[in-house]
N, C-alpha and C positions, 0 to 999 in steps of 0.2 A: 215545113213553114206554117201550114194551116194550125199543127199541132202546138207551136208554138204561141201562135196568136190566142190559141184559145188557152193553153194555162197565164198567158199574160192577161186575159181577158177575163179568165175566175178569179187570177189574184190582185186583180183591181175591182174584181165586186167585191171580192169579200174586205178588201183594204176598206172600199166605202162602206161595207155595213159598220165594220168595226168603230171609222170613226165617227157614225151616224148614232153609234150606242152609247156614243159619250157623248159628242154635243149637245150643246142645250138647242132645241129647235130654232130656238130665234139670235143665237149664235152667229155673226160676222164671220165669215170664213178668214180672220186675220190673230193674229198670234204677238204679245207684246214680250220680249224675251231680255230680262236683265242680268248680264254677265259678266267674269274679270274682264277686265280688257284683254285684248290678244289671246285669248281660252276658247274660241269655236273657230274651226273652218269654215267659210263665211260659204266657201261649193258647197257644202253638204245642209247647208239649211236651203240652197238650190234645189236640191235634190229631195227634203221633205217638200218642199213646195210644189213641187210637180207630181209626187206620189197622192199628195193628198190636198192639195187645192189651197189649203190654209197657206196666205201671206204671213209673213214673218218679219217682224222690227224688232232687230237689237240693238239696246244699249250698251253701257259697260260702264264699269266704276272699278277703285282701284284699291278698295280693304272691306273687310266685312264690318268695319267701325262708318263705311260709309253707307251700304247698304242699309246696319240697321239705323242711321241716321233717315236715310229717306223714310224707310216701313215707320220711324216714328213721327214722321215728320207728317204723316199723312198723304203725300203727293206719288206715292208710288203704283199708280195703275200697270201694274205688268202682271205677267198673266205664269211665268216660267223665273225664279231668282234661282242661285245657286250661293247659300250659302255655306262655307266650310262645320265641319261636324265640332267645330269649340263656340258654336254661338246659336246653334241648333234647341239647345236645351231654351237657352234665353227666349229663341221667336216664338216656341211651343208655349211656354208657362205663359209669354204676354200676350197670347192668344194672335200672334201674325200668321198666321199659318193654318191651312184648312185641312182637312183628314182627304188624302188623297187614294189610300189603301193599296200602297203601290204593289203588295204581294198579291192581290187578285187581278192586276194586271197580267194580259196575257202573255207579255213576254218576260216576266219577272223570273220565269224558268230556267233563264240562263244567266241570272244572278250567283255568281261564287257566293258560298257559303260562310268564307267569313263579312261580307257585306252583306246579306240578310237579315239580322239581328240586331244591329248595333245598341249600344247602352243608353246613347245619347236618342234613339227612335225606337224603341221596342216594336219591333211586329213590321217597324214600318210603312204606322200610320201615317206620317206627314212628307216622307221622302222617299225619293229613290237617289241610289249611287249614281256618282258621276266619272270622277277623276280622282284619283291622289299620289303625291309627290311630297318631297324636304323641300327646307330650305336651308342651307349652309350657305356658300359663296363660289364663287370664280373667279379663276386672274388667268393671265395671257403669259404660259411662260414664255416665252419666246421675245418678251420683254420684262424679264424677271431676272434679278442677279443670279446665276448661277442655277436658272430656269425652275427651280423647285422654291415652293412655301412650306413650311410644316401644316404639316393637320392641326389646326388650332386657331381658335378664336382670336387668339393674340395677336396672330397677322393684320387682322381686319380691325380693332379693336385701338390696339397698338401700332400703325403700320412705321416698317421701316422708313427713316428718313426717303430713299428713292421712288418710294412708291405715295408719299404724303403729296396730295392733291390730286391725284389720280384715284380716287376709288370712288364709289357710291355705295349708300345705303336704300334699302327700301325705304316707299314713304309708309308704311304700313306699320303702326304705332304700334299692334301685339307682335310681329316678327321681328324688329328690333328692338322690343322688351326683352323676349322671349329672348334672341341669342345672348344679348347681354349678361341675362339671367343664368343660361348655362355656362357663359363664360366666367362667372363670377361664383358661379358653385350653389345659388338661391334658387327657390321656385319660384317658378316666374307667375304663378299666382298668388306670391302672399301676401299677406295684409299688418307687417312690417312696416311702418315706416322709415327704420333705420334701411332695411334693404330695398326700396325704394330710392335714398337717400344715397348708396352706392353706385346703384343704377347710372342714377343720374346724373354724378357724377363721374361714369365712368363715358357715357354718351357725349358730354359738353366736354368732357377732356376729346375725343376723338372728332368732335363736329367741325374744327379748323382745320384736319387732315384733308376733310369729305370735298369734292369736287359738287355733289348733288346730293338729295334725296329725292329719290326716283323707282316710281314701282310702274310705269310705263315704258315701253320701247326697249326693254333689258336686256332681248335675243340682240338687239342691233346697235345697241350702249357695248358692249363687249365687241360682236363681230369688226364692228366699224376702228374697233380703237380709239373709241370716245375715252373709256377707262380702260385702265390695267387689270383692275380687283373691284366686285361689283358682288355685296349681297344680293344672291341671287335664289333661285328654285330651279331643279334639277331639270328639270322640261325646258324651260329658255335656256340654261346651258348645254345643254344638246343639240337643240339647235341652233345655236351658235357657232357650236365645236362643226357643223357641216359645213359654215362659212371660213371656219379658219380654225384648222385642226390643233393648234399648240394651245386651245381654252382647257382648261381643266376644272374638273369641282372638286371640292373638298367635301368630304361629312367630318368638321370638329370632336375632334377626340372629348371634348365635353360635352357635349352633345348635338342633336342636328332632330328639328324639330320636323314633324311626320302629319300632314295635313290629310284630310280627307275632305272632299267637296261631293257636294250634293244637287237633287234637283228639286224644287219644291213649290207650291203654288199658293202667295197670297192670299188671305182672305178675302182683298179687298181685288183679287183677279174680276175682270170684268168678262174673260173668255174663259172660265175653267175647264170646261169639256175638253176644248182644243188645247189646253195644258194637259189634260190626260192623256189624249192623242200622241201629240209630241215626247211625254215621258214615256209613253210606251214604246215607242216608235226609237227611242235612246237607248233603247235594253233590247234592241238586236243585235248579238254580235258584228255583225258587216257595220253599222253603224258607228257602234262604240270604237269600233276597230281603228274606222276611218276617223274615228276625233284624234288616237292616239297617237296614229299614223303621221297626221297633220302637226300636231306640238308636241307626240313628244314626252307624254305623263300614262299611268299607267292607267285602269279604268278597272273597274270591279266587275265588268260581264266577261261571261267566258268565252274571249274572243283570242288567245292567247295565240292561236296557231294562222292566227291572220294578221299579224304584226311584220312590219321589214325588219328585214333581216338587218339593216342598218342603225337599228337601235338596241339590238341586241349584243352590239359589240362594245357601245359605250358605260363607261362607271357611273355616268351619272343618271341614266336608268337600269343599268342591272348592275346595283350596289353588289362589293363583294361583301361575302358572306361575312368578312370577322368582322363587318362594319357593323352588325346587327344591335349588338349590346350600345351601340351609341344612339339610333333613336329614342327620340323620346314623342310619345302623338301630343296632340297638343289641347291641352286642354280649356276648358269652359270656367272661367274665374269667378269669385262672386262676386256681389256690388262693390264690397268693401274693396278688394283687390284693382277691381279697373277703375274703382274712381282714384286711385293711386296712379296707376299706369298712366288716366286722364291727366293728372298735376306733373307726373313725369314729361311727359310728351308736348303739354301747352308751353311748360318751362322752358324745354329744350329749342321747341319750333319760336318762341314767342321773342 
């Protein structure tokens, strides 16, 4: 027991020096953390908070079109954002985002190796990995004609007369571009007007089917039997399918878009040390484990042999293999393209 006491008792000095070598001296031992909704186990930021003394206040918001809405808006004091790796390029070039140098963090070591690098953060000055997951859909067969949909867009898109009023789309203006986009055979970043113009009309033909647009409460829009078929991401359908095993996910044979999320620290952080802290503190296996543990999505540290076994048996986290050729990651658009998407989207919602 003595033995014990004292390697708990070296590995919380050394915890302290560590995060004493990043705080800024005059540093608030409190932490402002802006997140998707429903993306953090809310135990395990318990659990940084007791290792390391730093308070933690998280928010959430529900697209990266709302995120970079705040960062531009000026009002965003948070100290920890996570935005997805298609809007990454844009924070960096408009100068939101401060050089965090995640590779000389000290647990950047058990970073897999294809999240090291990425094209959109070279070197990995401004980020470290987080989470990544599709996004395709869900339905309930077990209230399904004949309990099967086909793989295809067309279901969601087009739905059968039984299932019209019964579905939701995300409120998340690039992932209902995006599917549209691969359903209709166009990139979902061009700068087309006529393919815009498709879009759009393929969206307002479908918006009288939709029961909602909704990128909140999705795990329990499904479980509960709110909808039948619900644009969804592979993480909330999982956990879903624990509440009521006849959920299934599709990845569309036209495609099914492949997100990566990130962790990263405002310029305008008012605690960055303790963002340092915390991101490194995210790149411990046990850690990262326990996020993925909890919703569901897969994570970039190599934490692989600490996962349940309970998520291992489902498709909508271990895609099968011949599904591969259908992702497509999702990419970073230019001005020209999202102020389309913008007119698509105002139109549609307005």
């Amino acid at each position: 027991m003595k033995l014990k006491a004292l390697r708990h008792g070296v590995a919380g000095f050394a915890l302290s020096c560590f995060a004493a070598s990043f705080a800024q001296a005059d540093e608030p031992k409190e932490l402002f953390f802006y997140n998707w909704t429903d993306y953090y186990p809310v135990e395990l930021l318990a659990k940084f908070e007791k290792e390391t003394g730093i308070k933690v206040t998280m928010d959430g918001y529900d697209s990266n079109e709302t995120l970079l809405a705040k960062l531009q808006a000026g009002g965003a004091a948070y100290d920890v954002i996570v935005p997805s790796h298609s809007i990454m390029r844009t924070l960096i070039k408009q100068g939101y985002l401060q050089e965090i140098d995640a590779s000389s963090l000290p647990n950047f070591v058990h970073v897999k190796p294809a999240f090291r690098d990425p094209d959109f953060d070279p070197g990995r000055k401004y980020s470290a990995p987080y989470l990544w997951g599709t996004t395709g859909f869900s339905y309930d067969s077990a209230r399904v004609p004949g309990g099967k949909l086909d793989d295809s867009w067309k279901e969601f898109f087009e739905p059968r007369p039984e299932l019209q009023g019964q579905l939701a789309a995300l409120d998340t203006p690039s992932s209902v571009i995006n599917a549209a986009s691969h359903y209709l055979g166009v990139d979902e970043c061009s700068e087309n007007p006529q393919d815009a113009k498709r879009i759009l009309e393929l969206l307002q033909k479908q918006k009288p089917f939709l029961k909602m647009y909704s990128s909140d409460n999705t795990v329990d829009r499904m479980a509960s039997g709110e909808v039948i078929m619900m644009q969804n991401w592979n993480g909330s359908t999982a956990r879903a399918t624990l509440q009521k095993s006849t959920i299934k996910y599709v990845y569309p044979r036209e495609g099914v878009a492949m997100f990566q999320d990130n962790f990263a620290v405002p310029k305008s952080a008012p605690h960055p040390g303790n963002a340092k802290i915390f991101i490194d503190w995210m790149m411990k296996p046990e850690n990262a484990a326990a996020v993925s543990n909890a919703i569901a999505y897969a994570n970039g540290i190599d934490s692989d042999k600490l996962l349940d076994a309970k998520w291992k048996v489902m498709d909508a986290i271990n895609m099968p293999d011949e599904y591969a050729e259908r992702l497509r990651p999702e990419k970073e658009c230019s001005n020209q393209a999202r102020e389309l998407q913008d007119r698509i989207w105002s139109k549609l919602k307005g």
